[in-house]
N, C-alpha and C positions, 0 to 999 in steps of 0.2 A: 432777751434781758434776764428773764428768770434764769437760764440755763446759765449764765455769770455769775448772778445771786450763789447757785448753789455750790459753783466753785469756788464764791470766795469763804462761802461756810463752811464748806470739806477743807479749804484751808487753813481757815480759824482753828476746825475742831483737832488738824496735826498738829497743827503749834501749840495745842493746850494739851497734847499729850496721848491723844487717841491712835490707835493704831491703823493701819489702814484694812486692816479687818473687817475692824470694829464700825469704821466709816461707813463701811459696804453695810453690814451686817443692819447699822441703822438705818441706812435708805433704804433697803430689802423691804422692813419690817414698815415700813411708812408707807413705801407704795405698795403693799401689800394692804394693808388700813384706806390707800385710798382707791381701792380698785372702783367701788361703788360711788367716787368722788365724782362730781363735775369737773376737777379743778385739781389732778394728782399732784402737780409741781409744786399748786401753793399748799398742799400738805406736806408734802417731801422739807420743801422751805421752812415751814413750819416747825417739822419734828427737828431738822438741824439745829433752828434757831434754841430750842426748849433744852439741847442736852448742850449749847453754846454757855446757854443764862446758867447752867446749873452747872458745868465746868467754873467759869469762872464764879461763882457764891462758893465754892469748894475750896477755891486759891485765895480768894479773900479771907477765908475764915482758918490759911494756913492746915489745913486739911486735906487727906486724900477720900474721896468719897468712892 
């Protein structure tokens, strides 16, 4: 289930404009952050969702951030 979760956020975050780079580039840096985690996915899930929220406050606010 989680491993859908994160596909449907690497989804999200192409349709808002992210490259698939940069996709990578943020999962990289999150499981790297969760290496000492119990719980690496729900950090991974996590870091997707935070550049999701702040994607979309960017498009709201007619800005490129």
């Amino acid at each position: 289930m989680r491993h859908e979760r994160m596909e449907t956020l690497v989804r999200q975050l192409l349709d808002l404009g992210y490259h698939s780079g940069q996709v990578k580039q943020i999962i990289d840096e999150a499981a790297k952050e969760a290496k000492e985690s119990d719980n690496p996915e729900t950090w991974i899930i996590d870091s997707l969702e935070s550049y999701i929220l702040f994607a979309a406050k960017c498009r709201k606010n007619g800005r490129l951030c």
